[in-house]
N, CA, C and O of each residue as an XYZ file, in Angstrom:
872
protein
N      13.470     15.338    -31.908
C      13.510     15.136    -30.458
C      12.991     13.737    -30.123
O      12.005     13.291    -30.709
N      13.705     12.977    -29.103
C      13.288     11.783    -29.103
C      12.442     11.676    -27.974
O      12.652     12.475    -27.061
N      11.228     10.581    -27.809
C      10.161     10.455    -26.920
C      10.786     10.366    -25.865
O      12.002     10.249    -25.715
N       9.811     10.428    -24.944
C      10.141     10.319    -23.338
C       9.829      9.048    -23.078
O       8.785      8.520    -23.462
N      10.882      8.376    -22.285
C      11.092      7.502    -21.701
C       8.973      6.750    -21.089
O       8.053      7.303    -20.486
N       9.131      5.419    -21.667
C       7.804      5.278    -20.933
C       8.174      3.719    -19.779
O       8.785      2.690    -20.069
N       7.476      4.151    -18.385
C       7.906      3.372    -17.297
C       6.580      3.053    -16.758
O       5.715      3.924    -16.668
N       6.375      1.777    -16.378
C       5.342      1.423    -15.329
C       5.485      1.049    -13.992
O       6.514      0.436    -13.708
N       4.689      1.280    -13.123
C       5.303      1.724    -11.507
C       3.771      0.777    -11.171
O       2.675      1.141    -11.597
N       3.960     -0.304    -10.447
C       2.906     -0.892    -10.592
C       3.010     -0.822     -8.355
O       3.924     -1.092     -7.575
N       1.962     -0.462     -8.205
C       2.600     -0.386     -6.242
C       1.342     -1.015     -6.044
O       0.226     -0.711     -6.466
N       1.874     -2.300     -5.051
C       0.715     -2.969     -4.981
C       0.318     -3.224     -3.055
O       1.182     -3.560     -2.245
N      -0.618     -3.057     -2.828
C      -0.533     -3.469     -0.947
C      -0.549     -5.138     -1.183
O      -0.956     -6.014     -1.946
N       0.310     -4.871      0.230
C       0.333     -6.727      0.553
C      -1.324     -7.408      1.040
O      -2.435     -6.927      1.263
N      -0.649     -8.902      1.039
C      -1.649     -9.377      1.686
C      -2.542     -9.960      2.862
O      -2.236     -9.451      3.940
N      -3.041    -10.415      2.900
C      -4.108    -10.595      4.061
C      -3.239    -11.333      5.537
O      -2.796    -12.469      5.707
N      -3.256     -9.886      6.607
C      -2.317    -10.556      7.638
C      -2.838    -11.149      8.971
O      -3.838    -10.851      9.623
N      -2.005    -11.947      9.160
C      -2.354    -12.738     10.468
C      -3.189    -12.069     11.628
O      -2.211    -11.637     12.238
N      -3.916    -11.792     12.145
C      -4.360    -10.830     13.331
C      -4.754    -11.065     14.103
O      -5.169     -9.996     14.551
N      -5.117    -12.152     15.057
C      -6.025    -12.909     16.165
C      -6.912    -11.579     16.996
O      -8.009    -11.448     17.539
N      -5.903    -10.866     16.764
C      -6.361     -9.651     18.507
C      -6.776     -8.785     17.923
O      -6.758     -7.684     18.474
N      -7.236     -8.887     16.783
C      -7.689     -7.647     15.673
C      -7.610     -6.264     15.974
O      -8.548     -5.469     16.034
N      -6.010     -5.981     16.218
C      -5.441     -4.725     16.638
C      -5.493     -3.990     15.359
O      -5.829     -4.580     14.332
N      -5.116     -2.477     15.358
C      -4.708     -2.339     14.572
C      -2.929     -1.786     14.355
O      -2.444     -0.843     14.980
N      -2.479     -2.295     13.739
C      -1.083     -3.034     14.194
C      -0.135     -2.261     13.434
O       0.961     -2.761     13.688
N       0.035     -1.158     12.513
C       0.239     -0.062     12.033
C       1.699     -0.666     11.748
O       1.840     -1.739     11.162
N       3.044      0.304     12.326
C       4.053     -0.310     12.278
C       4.932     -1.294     13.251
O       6.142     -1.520     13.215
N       3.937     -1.797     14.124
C       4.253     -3.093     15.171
C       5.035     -4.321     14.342
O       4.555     -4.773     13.302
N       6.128     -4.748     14.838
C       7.045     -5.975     14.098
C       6.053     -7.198     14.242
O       5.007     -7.249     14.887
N       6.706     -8.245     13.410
C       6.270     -9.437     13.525
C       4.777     -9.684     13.363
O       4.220    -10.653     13.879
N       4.114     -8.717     12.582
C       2.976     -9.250     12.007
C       2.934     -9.815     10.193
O       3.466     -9.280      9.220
N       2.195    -10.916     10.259
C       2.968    -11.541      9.163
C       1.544    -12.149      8.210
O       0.403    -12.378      8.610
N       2.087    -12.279      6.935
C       0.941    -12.741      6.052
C       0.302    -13.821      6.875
O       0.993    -14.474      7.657
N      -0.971    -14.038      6.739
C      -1.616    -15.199      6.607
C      -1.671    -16.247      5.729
O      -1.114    -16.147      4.636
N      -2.433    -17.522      6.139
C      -1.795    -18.325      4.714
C      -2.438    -17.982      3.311
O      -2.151    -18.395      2.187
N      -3.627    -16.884      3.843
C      -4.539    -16.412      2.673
C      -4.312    -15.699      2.194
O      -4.775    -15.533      1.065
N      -3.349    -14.728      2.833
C      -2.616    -14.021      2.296
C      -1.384    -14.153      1.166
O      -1.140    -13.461      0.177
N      -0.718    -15.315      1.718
C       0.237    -15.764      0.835
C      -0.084    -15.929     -0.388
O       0.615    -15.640     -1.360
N      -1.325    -16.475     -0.395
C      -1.960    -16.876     -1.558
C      -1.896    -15.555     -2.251
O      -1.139    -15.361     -3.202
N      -2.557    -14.810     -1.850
C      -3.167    -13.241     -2.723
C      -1.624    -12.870     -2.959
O      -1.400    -12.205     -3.970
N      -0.657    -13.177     -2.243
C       0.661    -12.489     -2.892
C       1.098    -13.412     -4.315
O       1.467    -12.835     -5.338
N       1.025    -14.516     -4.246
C       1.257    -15.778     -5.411
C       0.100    -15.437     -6.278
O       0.104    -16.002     -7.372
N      -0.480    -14.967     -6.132
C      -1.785    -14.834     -7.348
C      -1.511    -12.897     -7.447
O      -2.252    -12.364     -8.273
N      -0.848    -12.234     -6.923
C      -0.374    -11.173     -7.481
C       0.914    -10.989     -8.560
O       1.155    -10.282     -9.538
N       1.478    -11.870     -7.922
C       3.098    -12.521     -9.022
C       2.664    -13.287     -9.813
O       3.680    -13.700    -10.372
N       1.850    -13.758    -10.242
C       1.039    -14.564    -11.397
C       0.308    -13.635    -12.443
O       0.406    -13.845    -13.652
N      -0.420    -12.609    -11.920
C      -0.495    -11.828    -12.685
C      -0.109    -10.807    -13.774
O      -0.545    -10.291    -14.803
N       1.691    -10.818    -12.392
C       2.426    -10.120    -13.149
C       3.470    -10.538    -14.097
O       4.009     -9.924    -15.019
N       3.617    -11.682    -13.666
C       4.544    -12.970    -14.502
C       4.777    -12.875    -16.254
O       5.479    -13.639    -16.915
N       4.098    -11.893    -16.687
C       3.737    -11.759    -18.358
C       4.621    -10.045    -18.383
O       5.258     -9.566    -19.322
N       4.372     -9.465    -17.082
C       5.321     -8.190    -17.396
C       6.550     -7.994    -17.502
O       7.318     -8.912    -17.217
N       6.959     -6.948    -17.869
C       8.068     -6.682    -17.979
C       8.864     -5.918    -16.725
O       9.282     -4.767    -16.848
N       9.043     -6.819    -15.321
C       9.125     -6.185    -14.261
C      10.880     -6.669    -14.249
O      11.384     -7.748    -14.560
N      11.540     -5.355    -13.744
C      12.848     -5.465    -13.574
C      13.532     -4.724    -12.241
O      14.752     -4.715    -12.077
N      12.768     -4.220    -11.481
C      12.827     -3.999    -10.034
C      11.666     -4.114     -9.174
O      10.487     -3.823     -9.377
N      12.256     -4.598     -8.177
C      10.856     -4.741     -7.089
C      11.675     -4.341     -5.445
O      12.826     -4.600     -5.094
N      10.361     -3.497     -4.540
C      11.406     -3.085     -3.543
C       9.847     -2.925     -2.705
O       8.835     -2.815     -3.398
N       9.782     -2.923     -1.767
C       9.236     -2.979     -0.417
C       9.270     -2.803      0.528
O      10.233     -3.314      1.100
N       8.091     -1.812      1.569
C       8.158     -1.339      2.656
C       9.010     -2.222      3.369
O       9.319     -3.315      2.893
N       9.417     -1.826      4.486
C      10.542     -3.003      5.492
C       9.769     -3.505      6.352
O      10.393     -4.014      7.282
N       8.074     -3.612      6.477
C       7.399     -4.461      7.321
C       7.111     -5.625      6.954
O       6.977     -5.832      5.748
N       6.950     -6.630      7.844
C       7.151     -7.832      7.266
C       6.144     -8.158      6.364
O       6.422     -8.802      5.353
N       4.575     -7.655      6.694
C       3.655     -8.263      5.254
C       4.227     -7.562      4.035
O       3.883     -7.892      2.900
N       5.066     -6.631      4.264
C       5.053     -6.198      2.446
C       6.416     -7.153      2.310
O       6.214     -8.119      1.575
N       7.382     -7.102      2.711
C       8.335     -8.056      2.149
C       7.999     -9.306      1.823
O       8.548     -9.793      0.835
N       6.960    -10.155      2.628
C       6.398    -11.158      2.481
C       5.788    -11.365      0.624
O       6.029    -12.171     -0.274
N       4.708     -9.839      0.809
C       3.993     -9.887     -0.128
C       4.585     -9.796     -1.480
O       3.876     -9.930     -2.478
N       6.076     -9.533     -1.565
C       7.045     -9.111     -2.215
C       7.958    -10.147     -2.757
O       8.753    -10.015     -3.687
N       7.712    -11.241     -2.004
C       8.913    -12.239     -2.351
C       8.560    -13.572     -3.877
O       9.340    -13.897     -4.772
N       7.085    -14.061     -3.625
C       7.467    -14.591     -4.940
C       6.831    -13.967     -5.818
O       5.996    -14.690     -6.362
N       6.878    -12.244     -6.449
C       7.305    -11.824     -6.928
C       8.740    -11.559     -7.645
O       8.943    -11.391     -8.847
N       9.677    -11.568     -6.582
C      11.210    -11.450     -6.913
C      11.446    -12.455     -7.168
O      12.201    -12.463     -8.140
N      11.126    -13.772     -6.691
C      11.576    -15.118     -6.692
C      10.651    -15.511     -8.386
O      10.940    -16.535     -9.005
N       9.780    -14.709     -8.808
C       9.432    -14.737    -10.059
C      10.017    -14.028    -11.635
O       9.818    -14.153    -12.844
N      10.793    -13.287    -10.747
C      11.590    -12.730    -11.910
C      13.168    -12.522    -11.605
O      13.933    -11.659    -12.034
N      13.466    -13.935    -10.447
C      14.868    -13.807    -10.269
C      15.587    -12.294     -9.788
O      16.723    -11.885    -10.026
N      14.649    -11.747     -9.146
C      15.230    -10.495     -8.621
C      15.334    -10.404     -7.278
O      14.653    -11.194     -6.624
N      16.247     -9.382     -6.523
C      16.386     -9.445     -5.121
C      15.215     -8.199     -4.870
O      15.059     -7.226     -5.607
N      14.663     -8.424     -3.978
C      13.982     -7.415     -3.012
C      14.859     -6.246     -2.794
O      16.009     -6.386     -2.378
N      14.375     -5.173     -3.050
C      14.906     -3.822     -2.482
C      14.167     -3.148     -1.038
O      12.981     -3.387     -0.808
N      14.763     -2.530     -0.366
C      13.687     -2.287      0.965
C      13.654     -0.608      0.653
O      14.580     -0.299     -0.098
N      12.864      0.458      1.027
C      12.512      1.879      1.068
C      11.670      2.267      1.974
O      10.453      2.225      1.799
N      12.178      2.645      2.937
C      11.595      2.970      4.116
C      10.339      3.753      3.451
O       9.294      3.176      3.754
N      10.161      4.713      2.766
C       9.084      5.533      2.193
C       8.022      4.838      1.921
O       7.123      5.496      1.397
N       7.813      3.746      2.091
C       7.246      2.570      1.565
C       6.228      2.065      3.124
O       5.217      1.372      3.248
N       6.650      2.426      3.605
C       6.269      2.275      4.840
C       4.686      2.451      5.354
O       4.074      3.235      4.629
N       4.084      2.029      6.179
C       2.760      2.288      6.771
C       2.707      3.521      7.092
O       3.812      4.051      7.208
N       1.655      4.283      7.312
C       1.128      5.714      8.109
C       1.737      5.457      9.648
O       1.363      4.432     10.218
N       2.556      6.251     10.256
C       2.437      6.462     11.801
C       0.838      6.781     12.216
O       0.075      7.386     11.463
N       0.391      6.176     13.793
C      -1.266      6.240     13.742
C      -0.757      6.147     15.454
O       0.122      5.422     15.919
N      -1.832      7.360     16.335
C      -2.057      7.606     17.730
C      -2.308      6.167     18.080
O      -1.838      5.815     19.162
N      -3.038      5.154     17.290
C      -4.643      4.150     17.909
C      -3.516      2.666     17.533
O      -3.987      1.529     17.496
N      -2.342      2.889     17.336
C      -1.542      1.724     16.989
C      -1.616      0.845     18.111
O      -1.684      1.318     19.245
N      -1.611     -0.345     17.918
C      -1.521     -1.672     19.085
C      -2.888     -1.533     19.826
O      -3.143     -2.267     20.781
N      -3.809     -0.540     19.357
C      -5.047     -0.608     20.007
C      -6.394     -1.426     19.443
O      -6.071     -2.222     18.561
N      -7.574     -1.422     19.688
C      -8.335     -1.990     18.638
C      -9.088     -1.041     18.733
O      -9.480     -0.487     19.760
N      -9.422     -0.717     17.217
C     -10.324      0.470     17.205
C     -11.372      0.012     15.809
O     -10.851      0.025     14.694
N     -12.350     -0.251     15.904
C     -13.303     -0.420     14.927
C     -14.847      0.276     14.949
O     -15.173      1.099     15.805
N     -15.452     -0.039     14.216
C     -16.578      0.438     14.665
C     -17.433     -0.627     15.639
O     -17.597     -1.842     15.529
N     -17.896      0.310     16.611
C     -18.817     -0.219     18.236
C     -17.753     -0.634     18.790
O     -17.955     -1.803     19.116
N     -16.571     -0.264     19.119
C     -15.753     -0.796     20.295
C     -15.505      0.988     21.305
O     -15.008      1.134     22.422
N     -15.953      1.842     20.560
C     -16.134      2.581     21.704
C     -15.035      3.516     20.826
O     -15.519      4.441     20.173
N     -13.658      3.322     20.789
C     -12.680      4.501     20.298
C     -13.103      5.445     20.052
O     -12.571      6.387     20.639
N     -14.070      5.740     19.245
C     -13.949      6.959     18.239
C     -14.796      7.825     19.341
O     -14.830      9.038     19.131
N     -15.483      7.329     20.491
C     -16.591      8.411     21.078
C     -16.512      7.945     22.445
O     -17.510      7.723     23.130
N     -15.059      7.767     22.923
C     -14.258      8.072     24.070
C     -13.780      9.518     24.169
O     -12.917     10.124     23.532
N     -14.731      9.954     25.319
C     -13.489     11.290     25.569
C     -12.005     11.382     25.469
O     -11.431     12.125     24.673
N     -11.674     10.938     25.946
C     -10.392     10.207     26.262
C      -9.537     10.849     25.036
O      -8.617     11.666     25.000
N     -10.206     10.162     24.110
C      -9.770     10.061     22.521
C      -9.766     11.656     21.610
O      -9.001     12.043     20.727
N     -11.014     12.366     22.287
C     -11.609     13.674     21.070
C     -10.285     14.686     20.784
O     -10.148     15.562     19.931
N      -9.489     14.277     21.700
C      -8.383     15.375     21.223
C      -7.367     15.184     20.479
O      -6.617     16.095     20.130
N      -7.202     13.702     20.081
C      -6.566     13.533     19.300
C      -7.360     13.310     17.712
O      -6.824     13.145     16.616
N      -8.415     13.356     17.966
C      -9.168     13.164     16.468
C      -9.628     14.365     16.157
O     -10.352     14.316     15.162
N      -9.462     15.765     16.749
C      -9.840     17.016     16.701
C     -10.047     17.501     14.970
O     -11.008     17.972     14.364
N      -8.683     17.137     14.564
C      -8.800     17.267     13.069
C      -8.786     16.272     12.221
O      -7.945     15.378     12.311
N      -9.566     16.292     11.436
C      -9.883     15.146     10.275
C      -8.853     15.167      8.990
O      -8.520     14.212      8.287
N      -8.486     16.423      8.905
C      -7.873     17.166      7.834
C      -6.614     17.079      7.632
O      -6.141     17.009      6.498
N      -5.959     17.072      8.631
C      -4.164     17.251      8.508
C      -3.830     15.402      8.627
O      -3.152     15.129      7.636
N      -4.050     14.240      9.392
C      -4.936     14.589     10.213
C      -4.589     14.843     12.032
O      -3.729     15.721     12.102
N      -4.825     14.556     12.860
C      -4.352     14.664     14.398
C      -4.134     13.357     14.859
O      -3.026     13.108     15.336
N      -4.858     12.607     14.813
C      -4.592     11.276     14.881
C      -2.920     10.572     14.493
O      -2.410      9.604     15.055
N      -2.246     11.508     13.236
C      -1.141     10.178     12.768
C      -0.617     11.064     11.810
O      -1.155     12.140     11.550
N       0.662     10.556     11.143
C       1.321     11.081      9.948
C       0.542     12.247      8.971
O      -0.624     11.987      8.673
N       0.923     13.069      8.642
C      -0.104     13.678      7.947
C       0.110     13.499      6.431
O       1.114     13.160      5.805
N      -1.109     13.822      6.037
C      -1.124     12.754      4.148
C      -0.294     13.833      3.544
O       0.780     13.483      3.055
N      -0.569     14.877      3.511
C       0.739     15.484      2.687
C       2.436     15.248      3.132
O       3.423     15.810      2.657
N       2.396     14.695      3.707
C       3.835     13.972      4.051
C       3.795     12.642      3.672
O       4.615     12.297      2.821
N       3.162     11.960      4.035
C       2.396     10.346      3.357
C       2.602     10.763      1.692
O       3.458     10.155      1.050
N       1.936     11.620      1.161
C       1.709     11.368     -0.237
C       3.469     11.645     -0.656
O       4.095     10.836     -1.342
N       4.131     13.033     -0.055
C       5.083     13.475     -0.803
C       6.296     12.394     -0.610
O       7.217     12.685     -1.373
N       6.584     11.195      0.204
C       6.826     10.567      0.901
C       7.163      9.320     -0.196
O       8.238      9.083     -0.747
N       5.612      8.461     -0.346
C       5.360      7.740     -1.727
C       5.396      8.324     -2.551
O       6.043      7.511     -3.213
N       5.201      9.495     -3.514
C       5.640      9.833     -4.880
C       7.119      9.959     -4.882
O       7.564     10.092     -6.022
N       8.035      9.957     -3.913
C       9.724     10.187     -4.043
C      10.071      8.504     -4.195
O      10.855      7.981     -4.987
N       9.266      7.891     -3.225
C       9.959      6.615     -3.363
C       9.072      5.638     -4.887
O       9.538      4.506     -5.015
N       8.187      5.918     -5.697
C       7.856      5.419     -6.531
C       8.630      6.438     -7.831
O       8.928      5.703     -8.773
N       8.872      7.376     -7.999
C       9.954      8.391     -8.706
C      11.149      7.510     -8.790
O      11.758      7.290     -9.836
N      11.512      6.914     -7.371
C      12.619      6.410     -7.146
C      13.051      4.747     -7.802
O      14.093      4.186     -8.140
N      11.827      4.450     -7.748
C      11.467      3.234     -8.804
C      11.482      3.253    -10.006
O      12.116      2.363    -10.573
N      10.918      4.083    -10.653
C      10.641      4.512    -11.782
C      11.972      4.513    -12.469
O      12.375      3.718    -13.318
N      12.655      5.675    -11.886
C      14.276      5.586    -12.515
C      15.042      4.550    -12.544
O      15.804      4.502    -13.509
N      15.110      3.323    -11.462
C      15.364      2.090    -11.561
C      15.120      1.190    -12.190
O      15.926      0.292    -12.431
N      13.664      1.248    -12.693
C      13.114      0.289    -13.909
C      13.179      1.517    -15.197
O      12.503      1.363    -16.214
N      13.867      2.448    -15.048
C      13.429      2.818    -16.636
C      13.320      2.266    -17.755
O      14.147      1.454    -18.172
N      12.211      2.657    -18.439
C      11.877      1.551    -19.794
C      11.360      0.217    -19.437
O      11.266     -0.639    -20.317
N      10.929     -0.095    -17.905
C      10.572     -1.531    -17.762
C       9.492     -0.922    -17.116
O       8.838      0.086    -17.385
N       9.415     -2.080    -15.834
C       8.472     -2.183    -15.303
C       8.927     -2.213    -13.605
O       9.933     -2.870    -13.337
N       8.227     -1.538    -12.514
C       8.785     -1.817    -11.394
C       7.610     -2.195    -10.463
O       6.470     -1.800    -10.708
N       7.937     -3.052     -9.272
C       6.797     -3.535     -8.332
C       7.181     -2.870     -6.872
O       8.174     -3.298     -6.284
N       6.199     -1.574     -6.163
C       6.259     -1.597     -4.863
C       5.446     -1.852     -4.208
O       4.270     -1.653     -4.513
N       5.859     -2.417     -3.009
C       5.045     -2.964     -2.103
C       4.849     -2.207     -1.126
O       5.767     -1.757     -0.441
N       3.569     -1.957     -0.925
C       2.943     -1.248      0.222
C       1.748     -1.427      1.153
O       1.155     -2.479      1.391
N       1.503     -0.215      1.633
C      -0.192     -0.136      2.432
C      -0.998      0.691      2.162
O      -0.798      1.699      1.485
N      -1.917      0.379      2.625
C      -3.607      0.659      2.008
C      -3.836      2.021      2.170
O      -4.315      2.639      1.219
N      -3.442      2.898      3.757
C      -3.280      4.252      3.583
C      -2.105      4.941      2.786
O      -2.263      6.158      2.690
N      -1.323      4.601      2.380
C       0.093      5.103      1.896
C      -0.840      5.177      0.357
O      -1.294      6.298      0.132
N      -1.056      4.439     -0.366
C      -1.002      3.817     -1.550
C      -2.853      4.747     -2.070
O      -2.898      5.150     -3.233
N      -3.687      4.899     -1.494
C      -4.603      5.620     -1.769
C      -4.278      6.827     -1.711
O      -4.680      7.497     -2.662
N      -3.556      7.478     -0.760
C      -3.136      8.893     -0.497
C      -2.464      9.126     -1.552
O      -2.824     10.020     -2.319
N      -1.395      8.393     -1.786
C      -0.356      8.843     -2.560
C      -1.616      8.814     -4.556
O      -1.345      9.289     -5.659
N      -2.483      8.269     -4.208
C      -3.176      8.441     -5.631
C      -4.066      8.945     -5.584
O      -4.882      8.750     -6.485
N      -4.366      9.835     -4.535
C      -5.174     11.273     -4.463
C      -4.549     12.386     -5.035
O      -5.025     13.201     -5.826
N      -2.919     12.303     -4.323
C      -1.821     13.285     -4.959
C      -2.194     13.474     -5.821
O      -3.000     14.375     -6.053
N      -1.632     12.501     -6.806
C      -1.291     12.192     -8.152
C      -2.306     12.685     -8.665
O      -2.080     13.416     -9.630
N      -3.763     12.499     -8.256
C      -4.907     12.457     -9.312
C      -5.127     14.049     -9.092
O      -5.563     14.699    -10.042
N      -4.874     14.610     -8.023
C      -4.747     16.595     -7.771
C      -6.093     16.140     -7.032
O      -7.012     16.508     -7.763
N      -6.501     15.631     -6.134
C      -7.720     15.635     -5.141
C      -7.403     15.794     -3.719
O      -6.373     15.337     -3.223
N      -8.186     16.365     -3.146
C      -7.838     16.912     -1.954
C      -7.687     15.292     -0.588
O      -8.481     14.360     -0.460
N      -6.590     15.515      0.060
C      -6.071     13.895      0.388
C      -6.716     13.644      2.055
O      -6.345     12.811      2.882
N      -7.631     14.530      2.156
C      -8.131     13.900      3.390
C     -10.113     13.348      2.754
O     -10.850     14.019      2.032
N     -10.406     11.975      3.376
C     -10.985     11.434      2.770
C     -11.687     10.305      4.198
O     -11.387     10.330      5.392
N     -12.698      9.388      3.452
C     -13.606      8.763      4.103
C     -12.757      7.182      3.275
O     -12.694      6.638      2.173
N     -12.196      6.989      4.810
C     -11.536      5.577      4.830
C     -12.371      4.257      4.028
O     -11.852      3.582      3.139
N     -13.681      4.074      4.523
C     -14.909      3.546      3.813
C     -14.590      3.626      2.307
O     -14.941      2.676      1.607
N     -14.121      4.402      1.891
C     -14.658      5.005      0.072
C     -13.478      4.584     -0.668
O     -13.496      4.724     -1.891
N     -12.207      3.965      0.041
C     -10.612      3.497     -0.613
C     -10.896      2.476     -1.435
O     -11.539      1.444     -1.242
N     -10.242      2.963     -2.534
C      -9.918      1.325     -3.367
C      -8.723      1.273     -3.747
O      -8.162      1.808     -4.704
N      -8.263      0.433     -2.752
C      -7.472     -0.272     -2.293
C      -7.149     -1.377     -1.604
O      -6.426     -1.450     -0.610
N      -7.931     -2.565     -2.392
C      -8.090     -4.017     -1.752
C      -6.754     -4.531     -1.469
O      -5.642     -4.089     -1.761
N      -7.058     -5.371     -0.953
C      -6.077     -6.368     -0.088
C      -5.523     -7.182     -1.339
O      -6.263     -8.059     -1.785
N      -3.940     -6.913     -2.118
C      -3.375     -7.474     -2.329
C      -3.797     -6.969     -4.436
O      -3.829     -7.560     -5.515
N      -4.060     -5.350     -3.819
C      -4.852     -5.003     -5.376
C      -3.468     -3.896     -5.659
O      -2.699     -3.407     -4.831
N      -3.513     -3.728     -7.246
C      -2.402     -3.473     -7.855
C      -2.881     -1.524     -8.460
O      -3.458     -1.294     -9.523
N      -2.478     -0.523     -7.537
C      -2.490      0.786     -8.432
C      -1.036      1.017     -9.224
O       0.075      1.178     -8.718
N      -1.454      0.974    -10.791
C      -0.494      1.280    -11.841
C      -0.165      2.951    -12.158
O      -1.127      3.611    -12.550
N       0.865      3.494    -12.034
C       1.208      4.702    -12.803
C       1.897      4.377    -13.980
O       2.734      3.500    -14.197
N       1.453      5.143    -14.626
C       2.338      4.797    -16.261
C       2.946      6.306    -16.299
O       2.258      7.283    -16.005
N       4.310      6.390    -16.692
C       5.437      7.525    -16.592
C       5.782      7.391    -17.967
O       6.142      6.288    -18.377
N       5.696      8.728    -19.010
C       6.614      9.065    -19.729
C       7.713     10.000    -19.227
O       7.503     10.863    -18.375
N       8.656      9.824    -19.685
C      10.028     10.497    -18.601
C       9.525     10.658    -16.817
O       9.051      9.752    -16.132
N       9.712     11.618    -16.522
C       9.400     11.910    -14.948
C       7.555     11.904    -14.671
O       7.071     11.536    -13.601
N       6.771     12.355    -15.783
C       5.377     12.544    -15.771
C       4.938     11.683    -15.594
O       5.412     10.603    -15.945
N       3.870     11.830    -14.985
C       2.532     10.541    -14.647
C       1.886     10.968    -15.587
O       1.830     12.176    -15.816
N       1.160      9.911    -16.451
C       0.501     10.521    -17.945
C      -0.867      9.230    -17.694
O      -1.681      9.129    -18.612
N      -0.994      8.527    -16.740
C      -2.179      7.487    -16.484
C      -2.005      6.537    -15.584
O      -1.009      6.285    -14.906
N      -3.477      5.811    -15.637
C      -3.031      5.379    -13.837
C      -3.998      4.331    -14.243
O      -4.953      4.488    -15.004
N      -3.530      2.932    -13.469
C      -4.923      1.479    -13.865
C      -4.800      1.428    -12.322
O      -4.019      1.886    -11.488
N      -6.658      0.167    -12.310
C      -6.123      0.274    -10.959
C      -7.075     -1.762    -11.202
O      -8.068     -2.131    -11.829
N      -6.072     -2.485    -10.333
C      -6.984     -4.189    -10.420
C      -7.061     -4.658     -9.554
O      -7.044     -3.818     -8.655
N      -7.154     -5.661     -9.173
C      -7.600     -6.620     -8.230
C      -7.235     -8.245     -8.523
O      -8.062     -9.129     -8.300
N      -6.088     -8.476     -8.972
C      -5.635     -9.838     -9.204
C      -6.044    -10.969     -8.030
O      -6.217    -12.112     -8.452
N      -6.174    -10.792     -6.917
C      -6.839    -11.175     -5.735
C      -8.005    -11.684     -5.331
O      -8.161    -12.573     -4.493
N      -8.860    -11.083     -5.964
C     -10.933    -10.389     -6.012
C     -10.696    -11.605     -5.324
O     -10.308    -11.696     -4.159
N     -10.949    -12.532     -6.099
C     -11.622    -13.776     -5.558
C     -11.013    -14.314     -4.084
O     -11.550    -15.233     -3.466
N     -10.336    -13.915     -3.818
C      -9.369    -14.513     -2.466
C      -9.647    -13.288     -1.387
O      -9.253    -13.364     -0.223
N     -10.083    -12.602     -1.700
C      -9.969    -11.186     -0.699
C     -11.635    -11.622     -0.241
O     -12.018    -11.462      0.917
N     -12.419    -12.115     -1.188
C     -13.695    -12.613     -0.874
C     -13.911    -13.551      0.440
O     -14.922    -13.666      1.133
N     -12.892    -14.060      0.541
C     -13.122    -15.132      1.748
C     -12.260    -14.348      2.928
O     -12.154    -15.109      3.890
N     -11.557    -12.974      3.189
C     -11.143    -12.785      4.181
C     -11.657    -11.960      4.729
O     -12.366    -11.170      4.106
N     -11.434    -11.834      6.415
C     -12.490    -11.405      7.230
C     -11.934     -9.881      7.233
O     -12.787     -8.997      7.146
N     -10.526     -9.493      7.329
C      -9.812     -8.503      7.213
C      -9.872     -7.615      6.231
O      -9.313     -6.546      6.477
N     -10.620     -7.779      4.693
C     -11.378     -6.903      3.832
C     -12.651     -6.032      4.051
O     -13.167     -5.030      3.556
N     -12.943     -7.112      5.253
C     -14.223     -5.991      5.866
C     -13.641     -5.339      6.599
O     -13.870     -4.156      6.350
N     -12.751     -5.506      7.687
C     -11.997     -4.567      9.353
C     -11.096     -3.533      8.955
O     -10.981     -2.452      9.533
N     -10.213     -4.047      7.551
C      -9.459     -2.976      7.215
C      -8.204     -2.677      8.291
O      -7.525     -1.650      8.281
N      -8.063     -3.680      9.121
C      -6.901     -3.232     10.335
C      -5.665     -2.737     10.132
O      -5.245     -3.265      9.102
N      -4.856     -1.990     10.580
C      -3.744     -1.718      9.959
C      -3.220     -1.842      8.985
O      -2.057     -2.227      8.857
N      -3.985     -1.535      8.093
C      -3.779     -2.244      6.558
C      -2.333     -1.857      5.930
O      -2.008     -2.281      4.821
């Protein structure tokens, strides 16, 4: 019997985006890398420049295509787009909501944050997770035997590796690792997830942005 197919699914969040009004900007158009960002995307395609990457495809918002391009432009490949790829839908979109601006302990607000769990607020993670594991599945089969790059976000991309890991997917936003412009690896023999890396090709560049602390629409 011959081995199962082995594939790497490397899904990485984009990078550090423009924000003046420090909204949080969820799936709002026309928000776009920063120039520090750009960077963390060029020092993510540098990293990967030694792999064996033969598809790359990305949420359809503009920081992940952004974050996506000299990647492709590094291995002569076109960008693929997958809606699944996409940010969390979120109640608090185009709003600013951080900590001490009041949101979270506005009346106003308690009924939509009622549940923590599903959650009430926005998309719910078991749709989020089942969502990203179809569209990284969907990669997988595209790079079989190689290597594939998706581009995503910070809630999509932790959820979806709670799934994976069998942990329960509602969680303390605070506790994600999932830096700005950091790389979670699945390694696939045939259809199975059989291991998982997780890096930070970035570290040093995510150090100087203000948006690693705010976490805004990531």
């Amino acid at each position: 019997m011959s081995e199962p197919t082995r594939t790497k699914v490397h899904v990485l969040r984009h990078g550090e985006v423009h924000n003046p009004g420090k909204i949080l900007y969820g799936r709002l158009p026309d928000f776009h890398l920063s120039e520090l960002g750009r960077q963390m995307a060029k020092a993510a395609a540098e990293t990967l420049a030694a792999r064996d990457v033969t598809y790359v495809v990305a949420s359809p918002l503009e920081r992940a295509q952004e974050t996506a391009a000299p990647i492709a432009a590094e291995f002569k490949l076109d960008i693929a787009t997958d809606i699944r790829l996409i940010e969390s839908a979120n109640f608090f979109e185009g709003k600013k909501v951080s900590v001490g601006d009041g949101a979270f302990t506005n009346p106003r607000n308690w009924w939509v944050l009622r549940d923590p769990i599903t959650p009430s607020w926005g998309e719910p993670y078991l749709q989020i997770a089942q969502r990203m594991f179809a569209a990284v599945q969907a990669a997988r089969v595209a790079a079989e035997g190689h290597e594939a790059v998706c581009v995503s976000h910070q809630l999509p991309i932790w959820t979806l590796r709670r799934y994976v890991e069998k942990k329960r997917l509602w969680h303390d936003p605070r506790r994600r690792q999932c830096g700005l412009a950091s790389l979670t690896t699945f390694l696939f023999e045939g259809s199975t997830v059989v291991g998982m890396e997780y890096s930070e090709p970035a570290a040093h560049l995510v150090a100087l942005s203000a948006s690693a602390k705010t976490a805004k629409g990531a």
